[in-house]
N, C-alpha and C positions, 0 to 999 in steps of 0.2 A: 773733275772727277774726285768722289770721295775718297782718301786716304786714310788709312787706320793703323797704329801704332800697332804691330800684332804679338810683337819681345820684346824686355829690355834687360840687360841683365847689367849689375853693378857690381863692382868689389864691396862696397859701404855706401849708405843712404843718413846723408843728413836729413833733417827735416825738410827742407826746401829741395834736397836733390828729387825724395821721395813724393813732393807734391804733384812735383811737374813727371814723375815715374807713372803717377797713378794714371796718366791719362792710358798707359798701358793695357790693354787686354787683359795682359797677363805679364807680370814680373818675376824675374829672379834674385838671386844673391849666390854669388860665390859662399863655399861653405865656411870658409875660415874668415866672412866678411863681418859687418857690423851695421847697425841700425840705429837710428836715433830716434825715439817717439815722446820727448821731453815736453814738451807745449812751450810756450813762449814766454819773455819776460824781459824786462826792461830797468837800466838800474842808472843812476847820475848820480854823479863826485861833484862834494860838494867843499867849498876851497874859505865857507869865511872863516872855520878852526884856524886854521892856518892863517888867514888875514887877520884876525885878534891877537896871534902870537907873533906876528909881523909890525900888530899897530895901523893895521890898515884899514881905511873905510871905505867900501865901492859906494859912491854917489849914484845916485838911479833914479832916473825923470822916469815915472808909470803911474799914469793915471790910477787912482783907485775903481774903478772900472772895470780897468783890465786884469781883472784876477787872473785871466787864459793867459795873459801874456807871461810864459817862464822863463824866458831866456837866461835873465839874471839872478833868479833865487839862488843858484851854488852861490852864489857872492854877498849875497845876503839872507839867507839863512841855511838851516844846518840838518835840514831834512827838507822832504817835501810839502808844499802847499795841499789841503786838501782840495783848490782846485786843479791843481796840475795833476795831481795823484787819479784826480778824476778824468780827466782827460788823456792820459798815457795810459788807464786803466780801460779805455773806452777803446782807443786804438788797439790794442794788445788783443782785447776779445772781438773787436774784428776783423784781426786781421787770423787772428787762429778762427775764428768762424768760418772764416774764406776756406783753409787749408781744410779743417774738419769737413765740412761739408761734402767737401769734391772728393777724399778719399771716402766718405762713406758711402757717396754717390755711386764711387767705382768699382769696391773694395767688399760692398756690399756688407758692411760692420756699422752697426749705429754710432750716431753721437756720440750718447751717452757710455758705452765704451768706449770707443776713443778718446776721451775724456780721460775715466780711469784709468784704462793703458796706462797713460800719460800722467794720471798723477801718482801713479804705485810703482812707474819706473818697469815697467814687465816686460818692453820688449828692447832686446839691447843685441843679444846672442841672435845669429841666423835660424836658430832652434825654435827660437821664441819670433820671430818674425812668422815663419812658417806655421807655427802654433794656432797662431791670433788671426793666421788671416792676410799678414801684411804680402806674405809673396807665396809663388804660384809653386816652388824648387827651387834646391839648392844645386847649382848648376857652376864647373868651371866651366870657364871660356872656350876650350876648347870643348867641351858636350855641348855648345851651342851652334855647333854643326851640325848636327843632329835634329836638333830643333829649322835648321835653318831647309835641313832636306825636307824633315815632312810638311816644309809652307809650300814644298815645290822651288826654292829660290836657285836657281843655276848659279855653279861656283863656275873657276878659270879653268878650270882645268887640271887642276894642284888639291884644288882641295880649301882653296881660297875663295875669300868672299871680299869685294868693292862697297866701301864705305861713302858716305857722303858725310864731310860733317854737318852739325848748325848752322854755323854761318854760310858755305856754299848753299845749301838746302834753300834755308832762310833768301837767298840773292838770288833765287831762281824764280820766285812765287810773290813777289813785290810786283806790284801794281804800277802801271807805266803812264804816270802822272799828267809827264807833259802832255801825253798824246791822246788825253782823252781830250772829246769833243763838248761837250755840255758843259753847259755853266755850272760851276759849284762853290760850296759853301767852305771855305778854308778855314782846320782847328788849329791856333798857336798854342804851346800849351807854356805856362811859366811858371816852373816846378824848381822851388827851395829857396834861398835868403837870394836876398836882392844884391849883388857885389856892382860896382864900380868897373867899367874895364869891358875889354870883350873878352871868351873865354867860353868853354864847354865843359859839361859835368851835372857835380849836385847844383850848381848854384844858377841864377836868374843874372845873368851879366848884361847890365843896362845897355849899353852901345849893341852886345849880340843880338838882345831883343828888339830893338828898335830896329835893326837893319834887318833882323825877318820879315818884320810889321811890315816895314817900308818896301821891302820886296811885294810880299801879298796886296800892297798898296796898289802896285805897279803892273800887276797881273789882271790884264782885261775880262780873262775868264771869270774871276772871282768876285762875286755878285755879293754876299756877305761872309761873313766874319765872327766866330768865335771863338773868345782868348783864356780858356779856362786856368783859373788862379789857384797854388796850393803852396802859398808863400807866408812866413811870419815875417816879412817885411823885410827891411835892411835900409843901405843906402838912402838920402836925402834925394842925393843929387844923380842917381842912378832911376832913381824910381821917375824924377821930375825927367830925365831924358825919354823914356818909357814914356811916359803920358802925353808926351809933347808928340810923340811920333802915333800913339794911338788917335791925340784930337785930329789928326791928317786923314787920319783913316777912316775916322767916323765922317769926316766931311765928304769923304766919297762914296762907302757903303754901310749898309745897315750894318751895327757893331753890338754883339753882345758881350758882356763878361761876366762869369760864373765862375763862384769862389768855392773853393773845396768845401764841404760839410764839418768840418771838423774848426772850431773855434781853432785863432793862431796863438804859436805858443813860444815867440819871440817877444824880446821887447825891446827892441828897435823902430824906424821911422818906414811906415810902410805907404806903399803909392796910394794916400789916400783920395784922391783924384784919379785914381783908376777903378771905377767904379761900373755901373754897369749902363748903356746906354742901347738902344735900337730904333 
């Protein structure tokens, strides 16, 4: 059954609080709240100042090819590369592309204002949220009892209302994997620097990844295979146990791998032997 988000109301709306707000109907803010509609930006400390008044020289094996590869320019130079600069400048507008987009979808406010919003700094006060668009009332928490009677929503008996958080919400609506019956197509995903070790988080931990692979290996239902890659490399000897556990896999099912869109911007040893096969 369709579900629709029909209130949400906030004390303050980062950027990101407020992406995931817009899926809302309708929003609110506490009147003595706050708002953020700054746009995005990205900034790297750069350390060879410091390594010249130290006496110090970072050695760096990188192909001249690899212009993408940034890992190491804080250590050797003292600003950005104009390809790096290109490429963090590329992520940055799409990843405010994404946000823009879906509030003006919601929000019913163009682009191109939201844009400006954002570059003249106008919405910060709950005054100026409500102004522009961004929310629906400036509501406290307790007037949202009110809102809650005219959806119809039954309280306890008090005068109270039952919460569900995110994650119970989220654990109730997952898909019950084992017990489907059809054959299907299994995604691994190996998202950030390649580390040594097993382990969970930002990073791609050779032995974790391998003993996924080797699972999905072992999984009769699982007819093919895709291992989508969004890694600037790492590890030597993490990456070679990763390929070693993938060529297992390709010997038993159709395998492909797909590498993020975005050139890598490490410069480190990446599983170059993990490439794409089917």
């Amino acid at each position: 059954a369709e579900r629709q988000v029909r209130r949400l109301l906030q004390r303050t709306y980062s950027q990101g609080q407020y992406y995931l707000a817009s899926a809302a109907d309708r929003i609110y803010l506490q009147p003595e709240g706050g708002m953020d509609w700054s746009g995005l930006s990205t900034s790297l400390m750069f350390y060879k100042g410091l390594f010249d008044k130290l006496d110090l020289k970072a050695e760096v094996f990188r192909p001249t090819v690899c212009k993408y590869k940034s890992a190491v320019e804080p250590y050797i130079l003292d600003r950005m590369s104009e390809a790096n600069r290109e490429q963090m400048q590329a992520l940055v507008d799409s990843m405010w592309g994404t946000i823009a987009e879906a509030v003006a979808a919601s929000r019913g406010i163009d682009v191109e204002q939201l844009n400006e919003i954002a570059d003249k700094l106008q919405v910060t006060l709950p005054e100026d949220a409500l102004k522009y668009g961004f929310v629906d009332g400036l509501l406290y928490e307790d007037q949202m009892k009110e809102v809650f009677a005219e959806l119809g929503v039954e309280d306890d008996g008090e005068g109270n209302y039952n919460f569900v958080s995110l994650g119970d919400y989220a654990s109730m609506v997952g898909v019950d994997l084992d017990n489907l019956g059809a054959d299907r197509v299994a995604v691994v995903y190996a998202d950030g620097q390649i580390v040594d070790g097993e382990g969970y988080g930002d990073a791609v931990y050779g032995n974790s990844l391998a003993a996924e692979l080797a699972d999905v290996r072992r999984d009769e239902k699982v007819k093919a295979v895709v291992v989508r890659v969004n890694s600037p490399g790492g590890s030597a000897l993490a990456s070679d146990v990763i390929w070693r556990e993938m060529e297992l896999l390709r010997a038993r099912s159709p395998l492909s791998c797909r590498w993020a869109p975005m050139p890598p911007a490490a410069d480190t040893t990446s599983p170059a032997r993990l490439t794409s096969s089917s």
